[in-house]
C-alpha positions in Angstrom: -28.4 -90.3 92.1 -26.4 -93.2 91.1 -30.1 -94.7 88.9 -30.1 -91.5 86.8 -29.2 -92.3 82.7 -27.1 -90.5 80.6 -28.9 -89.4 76.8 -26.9 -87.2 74.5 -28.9 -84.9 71.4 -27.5 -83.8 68.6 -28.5 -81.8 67.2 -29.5 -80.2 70.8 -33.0 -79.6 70.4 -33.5 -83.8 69.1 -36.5 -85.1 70.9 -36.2 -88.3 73.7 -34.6 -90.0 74.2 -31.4 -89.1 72.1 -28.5 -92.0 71.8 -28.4 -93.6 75.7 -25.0 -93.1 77.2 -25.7 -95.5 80.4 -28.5 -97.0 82.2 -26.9 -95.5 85.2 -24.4 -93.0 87.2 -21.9 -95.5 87.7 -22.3 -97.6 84.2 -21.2 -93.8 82.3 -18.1 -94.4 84.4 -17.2 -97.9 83.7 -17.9 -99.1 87.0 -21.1 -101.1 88.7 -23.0 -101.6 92.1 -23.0 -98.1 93.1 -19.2 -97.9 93.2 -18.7 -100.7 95.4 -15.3 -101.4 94.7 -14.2 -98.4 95.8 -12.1 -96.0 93.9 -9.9 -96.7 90.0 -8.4 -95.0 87.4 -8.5 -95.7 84.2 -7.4 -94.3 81.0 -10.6 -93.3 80.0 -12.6 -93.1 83.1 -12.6 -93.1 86.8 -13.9 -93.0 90.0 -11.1 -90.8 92.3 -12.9 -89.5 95.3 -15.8 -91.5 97.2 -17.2 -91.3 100.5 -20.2 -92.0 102.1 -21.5 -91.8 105.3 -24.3 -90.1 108.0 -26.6 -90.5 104.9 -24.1 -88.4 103.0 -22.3 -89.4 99.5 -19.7 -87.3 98.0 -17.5 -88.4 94.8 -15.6 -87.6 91.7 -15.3 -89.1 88.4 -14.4 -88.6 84.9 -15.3 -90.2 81.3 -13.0 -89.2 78.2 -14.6 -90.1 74.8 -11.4 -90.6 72.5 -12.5 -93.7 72.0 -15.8 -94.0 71.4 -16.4 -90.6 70.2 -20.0 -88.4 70.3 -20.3 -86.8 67.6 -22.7 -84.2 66.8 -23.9 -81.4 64.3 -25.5 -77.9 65.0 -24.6 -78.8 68.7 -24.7 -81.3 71.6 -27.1 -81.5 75.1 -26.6 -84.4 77.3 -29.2 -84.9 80.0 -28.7 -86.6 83.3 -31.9 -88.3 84.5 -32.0 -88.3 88.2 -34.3 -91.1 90.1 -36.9 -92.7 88.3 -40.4 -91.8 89.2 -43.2 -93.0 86.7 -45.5 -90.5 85.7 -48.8 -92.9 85.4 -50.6 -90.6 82.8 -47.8 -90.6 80.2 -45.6 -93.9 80.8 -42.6 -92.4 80.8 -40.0 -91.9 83.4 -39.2 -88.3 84.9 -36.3 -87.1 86.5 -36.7 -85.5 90.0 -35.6 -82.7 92.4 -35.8 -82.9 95.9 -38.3 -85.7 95.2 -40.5 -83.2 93.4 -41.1 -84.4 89.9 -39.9 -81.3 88.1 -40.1 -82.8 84.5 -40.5 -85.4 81.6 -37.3 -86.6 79.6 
């Protein structure tokens, strides 16, 4: 989960890729290397829970955007691209479920 990016639309129905948030899971939330330096708080983002283990990975972070706002009009989506499979007929990267390639971005 941790290589999935971050794209925001606005207006919602925009096509891809949208304004890139991150290049991945822990970039969005100011941090790098999967977490590796363990939990933080800071004023506008965090890692507070993490712990792995038995093949297992739970956490909890935050992001605020006071200061560097996302705007939008006529409404906002953000996507979450999870793993990065490459579909070899259209180039692109997908996101995946279960490592079942459910989609193109």
């Amino acid at each position: 989960f941790l290589e999935g990016c971050y794209h925001s639309f606005s207006p919602y129905n925009e096509s891809f890729p949208g304004v890139l948030l991150s290049t991945g899971t822990e970039d969005y939330f100011d941090s790098g290397w999967y977490f590796n330096a363990g939990t933080f708080r800071f004023p506008v983002s965090g890692n507070t829970h993490l712990v792995s283990g038995n093949g297992k990975v739970t956490w909890s972070a935050y992001r605020m955007h006071d200061q560097d706002p996302l705007f939008f009009n006529d409404g906002l989506r953000v996507l979450w691209r999870n793993g990065d499979v490459l579909d070899p007929t259209m180039k692109t990267k997908c996101y995946t479920q279960k490592g079942i390639t459910v989609g193109n971005p």
